[in-house]
C-alpha positions in Angstrom: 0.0 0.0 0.0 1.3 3.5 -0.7 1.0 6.2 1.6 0.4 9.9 0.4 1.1 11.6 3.4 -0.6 15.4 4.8 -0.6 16.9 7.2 -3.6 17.6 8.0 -6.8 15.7 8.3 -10.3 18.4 7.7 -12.2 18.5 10.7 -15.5 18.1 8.1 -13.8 14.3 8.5 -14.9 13.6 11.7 -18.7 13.0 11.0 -21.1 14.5 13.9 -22.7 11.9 16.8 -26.6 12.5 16.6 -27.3 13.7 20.0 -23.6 15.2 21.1 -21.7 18.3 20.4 -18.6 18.9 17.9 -15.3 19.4 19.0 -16.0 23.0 18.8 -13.0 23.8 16.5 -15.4 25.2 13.1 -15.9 23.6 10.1 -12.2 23.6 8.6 -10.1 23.3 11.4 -7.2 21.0 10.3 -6.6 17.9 12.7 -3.0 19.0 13.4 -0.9 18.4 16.5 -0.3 22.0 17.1 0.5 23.4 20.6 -3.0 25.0 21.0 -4.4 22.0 20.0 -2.6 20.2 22.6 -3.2 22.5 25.3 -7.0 22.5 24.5 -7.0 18.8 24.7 -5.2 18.8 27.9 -7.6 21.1 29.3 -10.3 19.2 28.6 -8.7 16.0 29.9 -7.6 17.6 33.3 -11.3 18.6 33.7 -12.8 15.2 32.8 -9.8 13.2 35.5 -10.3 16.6 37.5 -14.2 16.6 38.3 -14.2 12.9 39.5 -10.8 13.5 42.0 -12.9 16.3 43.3 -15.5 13.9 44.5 -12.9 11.1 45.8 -11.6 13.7 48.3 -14.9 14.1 49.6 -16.2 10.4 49.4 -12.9 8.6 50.0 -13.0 9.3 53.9 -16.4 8.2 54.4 -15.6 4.8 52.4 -12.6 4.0 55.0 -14.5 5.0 57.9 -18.2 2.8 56.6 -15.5 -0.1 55.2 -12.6 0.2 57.5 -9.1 -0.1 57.4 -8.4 -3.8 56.5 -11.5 -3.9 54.2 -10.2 -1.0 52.5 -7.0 -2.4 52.3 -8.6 -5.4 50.3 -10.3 -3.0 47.9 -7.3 -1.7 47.4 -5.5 -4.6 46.6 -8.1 -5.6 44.1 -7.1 -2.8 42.1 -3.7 -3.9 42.4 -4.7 -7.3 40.6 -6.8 -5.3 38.0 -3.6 -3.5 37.2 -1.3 -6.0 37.2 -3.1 -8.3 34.7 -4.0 -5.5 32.6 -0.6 -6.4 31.4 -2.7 -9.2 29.1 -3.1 -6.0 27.1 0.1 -6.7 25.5 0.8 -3.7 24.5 -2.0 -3.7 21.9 -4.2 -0.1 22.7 -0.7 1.6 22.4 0.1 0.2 19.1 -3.3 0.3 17.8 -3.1 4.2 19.2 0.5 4.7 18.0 -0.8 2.9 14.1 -3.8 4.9 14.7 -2.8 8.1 15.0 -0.1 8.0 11.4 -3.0 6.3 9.4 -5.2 9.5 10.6 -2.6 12.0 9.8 -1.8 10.5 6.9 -5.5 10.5 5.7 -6.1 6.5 5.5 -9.3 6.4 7.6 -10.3 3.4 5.8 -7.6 1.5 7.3 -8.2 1.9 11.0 -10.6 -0.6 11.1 -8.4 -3.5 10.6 -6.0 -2.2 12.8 -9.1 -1.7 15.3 -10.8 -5.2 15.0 -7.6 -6.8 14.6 -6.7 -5.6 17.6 -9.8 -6.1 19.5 -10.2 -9.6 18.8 -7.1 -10.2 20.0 -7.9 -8.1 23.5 -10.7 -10.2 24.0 -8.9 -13.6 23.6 -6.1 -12.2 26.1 -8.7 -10.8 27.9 -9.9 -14.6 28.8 -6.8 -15.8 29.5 -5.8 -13.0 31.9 -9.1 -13.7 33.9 -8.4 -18.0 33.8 -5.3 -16.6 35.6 -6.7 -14.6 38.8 -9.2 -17.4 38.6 -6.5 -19.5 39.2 -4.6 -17.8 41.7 -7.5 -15.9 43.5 -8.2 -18.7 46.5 -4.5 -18.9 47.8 -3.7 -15.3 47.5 -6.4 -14.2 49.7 -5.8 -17.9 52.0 -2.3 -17.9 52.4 -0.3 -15.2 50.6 -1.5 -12.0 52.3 -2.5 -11.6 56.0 -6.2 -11.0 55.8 -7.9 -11.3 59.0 -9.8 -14.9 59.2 -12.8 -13.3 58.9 -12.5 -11.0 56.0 -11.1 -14.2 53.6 -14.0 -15.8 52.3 -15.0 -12.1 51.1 -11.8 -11.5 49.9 -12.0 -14.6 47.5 -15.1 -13.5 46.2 -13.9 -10.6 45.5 -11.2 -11.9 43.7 -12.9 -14.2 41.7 -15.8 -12.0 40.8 -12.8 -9.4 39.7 -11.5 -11.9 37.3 -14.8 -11.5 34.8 -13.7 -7.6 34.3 -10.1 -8.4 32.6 -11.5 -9.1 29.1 -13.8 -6.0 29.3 -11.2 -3.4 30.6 -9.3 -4.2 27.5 -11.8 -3.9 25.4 -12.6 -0.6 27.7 -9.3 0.8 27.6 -8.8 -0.1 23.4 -11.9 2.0 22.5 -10.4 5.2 24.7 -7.4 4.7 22.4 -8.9 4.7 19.0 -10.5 8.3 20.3 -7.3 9.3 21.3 -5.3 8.7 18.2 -7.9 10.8 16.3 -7.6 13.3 19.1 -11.8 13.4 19.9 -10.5 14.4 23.7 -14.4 15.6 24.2 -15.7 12.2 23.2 -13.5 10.8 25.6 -14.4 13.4 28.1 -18.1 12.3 28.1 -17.1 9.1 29.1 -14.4 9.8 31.4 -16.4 12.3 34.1 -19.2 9.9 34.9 -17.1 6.4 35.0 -14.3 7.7 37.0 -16.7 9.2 39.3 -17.8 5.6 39.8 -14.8 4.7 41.0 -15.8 6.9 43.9 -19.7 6.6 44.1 -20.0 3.1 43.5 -17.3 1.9 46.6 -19.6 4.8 48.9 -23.1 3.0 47.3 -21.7 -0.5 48.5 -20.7 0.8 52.8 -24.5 2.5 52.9 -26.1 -1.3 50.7 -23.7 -2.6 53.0 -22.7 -4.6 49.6 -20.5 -7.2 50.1 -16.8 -6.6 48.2 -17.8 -9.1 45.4 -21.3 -7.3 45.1 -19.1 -4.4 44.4 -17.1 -5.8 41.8 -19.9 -7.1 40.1 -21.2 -3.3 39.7 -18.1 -2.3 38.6 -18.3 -4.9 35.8 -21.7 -4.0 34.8 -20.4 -0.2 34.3 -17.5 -0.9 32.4 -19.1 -3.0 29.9 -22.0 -0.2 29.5 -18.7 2.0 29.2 -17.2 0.2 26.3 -20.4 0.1 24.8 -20.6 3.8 24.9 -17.1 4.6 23.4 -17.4 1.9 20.3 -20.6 4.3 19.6 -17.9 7.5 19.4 -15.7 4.9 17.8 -17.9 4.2 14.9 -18.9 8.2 14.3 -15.2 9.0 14.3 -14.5 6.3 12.0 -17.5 5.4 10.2 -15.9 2.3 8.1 -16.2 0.6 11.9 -19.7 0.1 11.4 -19.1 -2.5 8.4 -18.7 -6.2 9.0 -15.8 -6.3 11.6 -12.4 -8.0 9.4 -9.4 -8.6 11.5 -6.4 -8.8 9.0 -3.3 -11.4 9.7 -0.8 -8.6 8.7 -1.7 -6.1 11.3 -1.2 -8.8 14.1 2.1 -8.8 13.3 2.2 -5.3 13.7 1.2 -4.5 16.8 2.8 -7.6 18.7 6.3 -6.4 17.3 5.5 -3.0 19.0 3.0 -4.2 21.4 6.1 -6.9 22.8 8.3 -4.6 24.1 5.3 -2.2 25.6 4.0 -5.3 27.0 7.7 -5.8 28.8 7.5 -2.5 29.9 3.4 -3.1 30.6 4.6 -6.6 32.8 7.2 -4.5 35.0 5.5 -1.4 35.4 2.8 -3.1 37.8 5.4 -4.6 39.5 7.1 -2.0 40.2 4.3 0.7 41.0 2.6 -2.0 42.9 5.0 -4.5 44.5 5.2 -2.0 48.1 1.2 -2.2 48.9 1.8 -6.7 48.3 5.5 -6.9 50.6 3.4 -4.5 52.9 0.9 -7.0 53.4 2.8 -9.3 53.6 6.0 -7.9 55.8 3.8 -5.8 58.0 -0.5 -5.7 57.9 -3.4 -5.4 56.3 -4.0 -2.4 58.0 -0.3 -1.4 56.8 -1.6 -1.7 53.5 -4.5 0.6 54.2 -2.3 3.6 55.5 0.2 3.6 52.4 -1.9 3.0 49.8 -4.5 5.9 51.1 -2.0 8.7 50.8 -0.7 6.8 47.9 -3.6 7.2 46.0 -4.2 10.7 47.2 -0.7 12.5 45.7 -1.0 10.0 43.1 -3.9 12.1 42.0 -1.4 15.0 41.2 -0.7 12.6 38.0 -4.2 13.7 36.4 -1.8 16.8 35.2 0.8 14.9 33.2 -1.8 12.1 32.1 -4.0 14.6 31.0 -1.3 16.0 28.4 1.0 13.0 27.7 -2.5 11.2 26.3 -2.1 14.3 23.9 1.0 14.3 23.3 1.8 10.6 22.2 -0.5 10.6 19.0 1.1 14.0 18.3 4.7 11.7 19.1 3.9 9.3 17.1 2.5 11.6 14.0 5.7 13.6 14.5 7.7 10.5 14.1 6.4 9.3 11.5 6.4 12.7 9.3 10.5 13.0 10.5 9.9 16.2 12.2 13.1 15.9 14.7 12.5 19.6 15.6 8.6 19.0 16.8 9.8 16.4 18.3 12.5 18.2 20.1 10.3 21.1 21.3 7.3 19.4 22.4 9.5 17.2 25.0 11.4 20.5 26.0 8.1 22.1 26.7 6.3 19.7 28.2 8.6 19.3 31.0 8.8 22.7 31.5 4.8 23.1 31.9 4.6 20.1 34.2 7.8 21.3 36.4 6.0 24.5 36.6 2.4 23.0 37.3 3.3 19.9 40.0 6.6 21.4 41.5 4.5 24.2 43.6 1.8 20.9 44.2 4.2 18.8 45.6 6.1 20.9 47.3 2.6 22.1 49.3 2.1 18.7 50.2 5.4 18.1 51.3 4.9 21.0 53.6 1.9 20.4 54.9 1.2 16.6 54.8 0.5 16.4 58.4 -2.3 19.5 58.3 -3.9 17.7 55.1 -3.6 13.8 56.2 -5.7 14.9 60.1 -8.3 17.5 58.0 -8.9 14.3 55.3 -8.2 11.5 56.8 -8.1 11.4 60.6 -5.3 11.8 63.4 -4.2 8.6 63.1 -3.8 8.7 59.3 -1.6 11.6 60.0 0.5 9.8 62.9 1.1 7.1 60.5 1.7 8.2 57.3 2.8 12.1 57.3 6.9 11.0 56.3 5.4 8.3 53.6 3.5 11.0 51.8 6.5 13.9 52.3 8.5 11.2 50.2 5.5 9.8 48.0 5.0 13.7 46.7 8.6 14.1 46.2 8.8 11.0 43.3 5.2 11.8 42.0 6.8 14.8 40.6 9.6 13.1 39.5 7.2 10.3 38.1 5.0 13.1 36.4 8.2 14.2 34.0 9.3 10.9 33.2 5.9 10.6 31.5 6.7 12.8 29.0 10.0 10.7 27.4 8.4 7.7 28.0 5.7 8.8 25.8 8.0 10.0 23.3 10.1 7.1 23.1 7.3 4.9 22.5 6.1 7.2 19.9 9.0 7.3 17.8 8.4 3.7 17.7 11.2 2.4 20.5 9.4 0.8 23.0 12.2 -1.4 23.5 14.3 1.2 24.9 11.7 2.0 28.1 11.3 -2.1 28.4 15.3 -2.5 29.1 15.5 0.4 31.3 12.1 -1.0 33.5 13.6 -4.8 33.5 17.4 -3.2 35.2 15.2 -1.1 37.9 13.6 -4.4 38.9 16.1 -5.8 41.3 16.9 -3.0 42.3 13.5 -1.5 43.1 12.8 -5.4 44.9 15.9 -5.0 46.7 15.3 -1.4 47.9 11.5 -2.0 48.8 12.1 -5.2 50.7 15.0 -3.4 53.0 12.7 0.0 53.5 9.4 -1.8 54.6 11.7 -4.5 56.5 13.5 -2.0 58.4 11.3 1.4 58.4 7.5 0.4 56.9 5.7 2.1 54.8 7.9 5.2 55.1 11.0 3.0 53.6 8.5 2.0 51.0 7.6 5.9 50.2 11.5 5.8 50.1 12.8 2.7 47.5 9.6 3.8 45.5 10.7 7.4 44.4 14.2 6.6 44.4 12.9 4.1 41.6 11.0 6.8 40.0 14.1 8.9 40.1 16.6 6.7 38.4 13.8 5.9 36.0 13.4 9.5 34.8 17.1 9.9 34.2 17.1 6.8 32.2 14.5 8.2 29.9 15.3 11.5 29.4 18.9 10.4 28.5 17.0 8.5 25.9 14.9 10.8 24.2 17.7 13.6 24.1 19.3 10.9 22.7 16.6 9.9 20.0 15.7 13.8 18.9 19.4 15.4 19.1 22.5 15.0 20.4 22.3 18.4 21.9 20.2 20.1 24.6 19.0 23.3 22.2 15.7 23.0 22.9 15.6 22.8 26.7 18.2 26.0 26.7 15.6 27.3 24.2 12.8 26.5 26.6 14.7 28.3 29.6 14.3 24.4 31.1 17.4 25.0 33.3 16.5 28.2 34.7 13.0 26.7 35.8 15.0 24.0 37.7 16.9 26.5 38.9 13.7 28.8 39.8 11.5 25.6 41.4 14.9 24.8 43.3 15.2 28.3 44.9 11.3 28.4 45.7 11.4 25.5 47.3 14.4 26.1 49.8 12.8 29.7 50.6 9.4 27.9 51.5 11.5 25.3 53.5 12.9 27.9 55.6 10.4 30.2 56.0 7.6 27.6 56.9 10.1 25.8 59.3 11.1 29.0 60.8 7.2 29.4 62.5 5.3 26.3 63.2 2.1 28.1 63.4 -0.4 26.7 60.5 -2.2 30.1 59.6 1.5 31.5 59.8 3.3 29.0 57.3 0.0 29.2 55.3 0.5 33.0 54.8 4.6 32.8 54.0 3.7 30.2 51.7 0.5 31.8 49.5 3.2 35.0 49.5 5.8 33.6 48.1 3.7 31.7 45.5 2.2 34.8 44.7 5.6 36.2 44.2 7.2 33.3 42.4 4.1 33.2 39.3 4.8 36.6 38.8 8.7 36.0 38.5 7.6 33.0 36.6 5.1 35.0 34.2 8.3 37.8 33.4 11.3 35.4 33.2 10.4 31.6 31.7 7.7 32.4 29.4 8.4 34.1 26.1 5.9 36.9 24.3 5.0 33.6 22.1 4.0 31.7 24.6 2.2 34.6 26.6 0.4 35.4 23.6 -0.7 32.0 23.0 -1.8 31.6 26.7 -4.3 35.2 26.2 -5.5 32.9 22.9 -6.0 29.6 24.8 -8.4 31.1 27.5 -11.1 32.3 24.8 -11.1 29.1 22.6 -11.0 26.6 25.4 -14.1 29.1 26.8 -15.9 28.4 23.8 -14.9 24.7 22.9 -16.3 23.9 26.6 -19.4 25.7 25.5 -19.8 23.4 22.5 -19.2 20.3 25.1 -21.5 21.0 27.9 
């Protein structure tokens, strides 16, 4: 087949859903990557992952206190599992996004379906498999592997083995959110993303006032995401109206995707292991309960990542269309950029929590939650940040089609994250855990970035261009002069003043000295259109 490639796509291609709005971007708007673009579609992902971590603050308390602690920790262990053998994904929704996302720019819309139903069908088989697997394994995990309290384990198995139906469908979920990605419909996505994540919230808080059982509660969360998938294959098939013809998986595509999908899968294998190896040696060196007061600030900084996941979902189509055009120097500036917007976003973030984890674990969570876990979430917020740039060169180097390159580096930070982990909870709990886990995240992010300097130039033009340096330099300084000024008065409205006054003063710094007219120009644009393109949504 021979490509004619453009670079554009007309928006008039991307046929209207009866009964939802348009992307809001006129009639001719070209489907190109361009930094507006991107920072619209970023907006309107932060707001769809945004709106449902606004109701988890508020419902997340009341579901530890109505399940408590070791229930909790169960729950959350469930999600560990659902993680973890998501990794019978294989890769697949980022090739099929990566394949995706060059066939749209390159104007072949009527070849996304076979890579679509190609790659379906082979979610669905894996799918099986990966739930055969927790079937298998579900009874002596919950019996003998983890320390659940004797009367807690014949709940625990059912809600392991009702957890096992949802593998196929999270795939098929999570495969349909990636087509809409690769064709950049963020407000399609959007539609679907507000209500189910909220789910993840409302349903857990539905089950402690039913007083459902855990398996009861699984069982719901089934029934949602298969309504879920339904609904994006219906955004699937307007975006790409050949979907609707009689589904045609093609041999050649397999090969395809499982020679990029392997190596993501490597990557897709370890990843679990090592984000979610310290909440299993926790239950198992320590408690339950253990479990319960790492994983609850875990999850709560963790939500800082809705920042960088709500741009790197942008940014890897926009990768991967870069790549495959041989635009080094879009490549180049998008990387340099996006670090410097998501230093600039999450440093202040983290650096609050850092400050004031005790004040925000008590007002959420409870005293205890604070005795326990104030030092594990000082050092959990310190390698989300870190965690939150390395997003952006993982995404680039699996859009330029290296996948194998992230893989290698994630199979060498194995032992050594094992290693680190089993010495921190052995010797200091869940604070060593807080510990081995971000200096992971830290050797991780150098790794990477070494990479895609590597990949896009062997010089650093672009981050001097980008004035990366002096926001290192800038977050670096702010942070030491919050440090010292909130340490040198231990009064809360006190530190709470110092520290809104010198944020105050540091985004106006920021504003004058790391943003050029450009960019302030495109920021006075940005508000206006993402006004109106909102408008169109709601």
């Amino acid at each position: 087949m021979t490509r004619t490639r453009r670079s554009t796509v007309p928006q008039s291609d991307l046929p209207p859903i009866p009964g939802l709005p348009e992307a809001g971007l006129g009639n001719h708007a070209p489907l190109v990557h361009s930094g507006i673009r991107i920072a619209r579609n970023a907006i309107m992902n932060l707001f769809g992952q945004g709106i449902p971590l606004l109701i988890g603050i508020v419902t997340v308390p009341l579901i530890v206190r109505g399940m408590g602690t070791a229930r909790f920790g169960i729950l959350s262990l469930a999600w560990t599992l659902l993680g973890y053998l998501s990794v019978f994904d294989f890769g697949l929704t980022r090739a099929s996004t990566k394949f995706v996302a060059e066939l749209v720019s390159a104007g072949e819309r009527d070849a996304v379906p076979a890579v679509a139903w190609t790659a379906m069908t082979m979610q669905l088989a894996l799918g099986v498999v990966g739930g055969a697997v927790l079937l298998a394994v579900a009874r002596p995990l919950a019996d003998h592997i983890l320390r659940i309290p004797p009367e807690l384990i014949p709940e625990a198995e059912d809600c392991f083995l009702t957890l096992s139906a949802a593998i196929p469908v999270v795939l098929v979920f999570n495969l349909f959110r990636g087509l809409l990605e690769a064709g950049q419909r963020f407000d399609l996505i959007n539609y679907v993303r507000i209500p189910f994540n909220a789910l993840y919230f409302l349903l857990p808080l539905a089950a402690v006032y039913a007083r459902w059982s855990l398996g009861e509660l699984m069982a719901g969360f089934i029934f949602a995401w298969a309504i879920g998938a339904l609904i994006q294959f219906r955004c699937c098939v307007a975006v790409y109206p050949a979907l609707a013809r009689k589904p045609l998986p093609r041999r050649a595509w397999v090969r395809r995707l499982l020679r990029f999908g392997g190596w993501a899968t490597v990557s897709g294998v370890v990843s679990p292991v090592l984000v979610y190896t310290d909440r299993v040696l926790i239950g198992m060196e320590a408690t339950i309960s253990a479990v319960g007061y790492y994983s609850a600030p875990f999850d709560m900084v963790s939500r800082l990542l809705v920042i960088p996941s709500s741009l790197v979902s942008t940014l890897f189509p926009a990768f991967s269309a870069a790549s495959a055009a041989g635009d080094s120097h879009r490549l180049q500036l998008l990387l340099a950029r996006a670090t410097k917007y998501l230093l600039l976003l999450i440093g202040p973030l983290a650096l609050a929590v850092c400050v004031f984890a005790p004040s925000l674990l008590s007002l959420w969570l409870g005293r205890d939650f604070a005795h326990q876990s104030s030092n594990a979430l000082r050092f959990l917020a310190i390698g989300i940040l870190v965690n939150a740039l390395a997003q952006v060169p993982f995404a680039l180097v699996q859009g330029v089609g290296r996948p194998e390159i992230a893989a290698k580096f994630h199979l060498a930070e194995l032992p050594i994250h094992i290693i680190l982990l089993y010495l921190g909870v052995r010797f200091w709990g869940i604070t060593g855990a807080a510990v081995a886990w971000t200096l992971r995240v830290t050797l991780d992010a150098a790794l990477l970035y070494g990479a895609a300097v590597r990949l896009t130039t062997p010089s650093t033009r672009a981050f001097m261009g980008e004035r990366l340096p002096q926001a290192i330099g800038m977050f670096l300084s702010g942070a030491l002069a919050i440090g010292l000024v909130v340490g040198a008065d231990s009064s809360l409205p006190h530190q709470l003043a110092a520290a809104l006054a010198l944020a105050f003063v540091g985004v106006g710094i920021v504003w004058r000295c790391l943003f050029s007219d450009a960019e302030r120009a495109s920021f006075g644009r940005l508000i206006p259109r993402t006004r109106a393109q909102f408008r169109d949504v709601a």
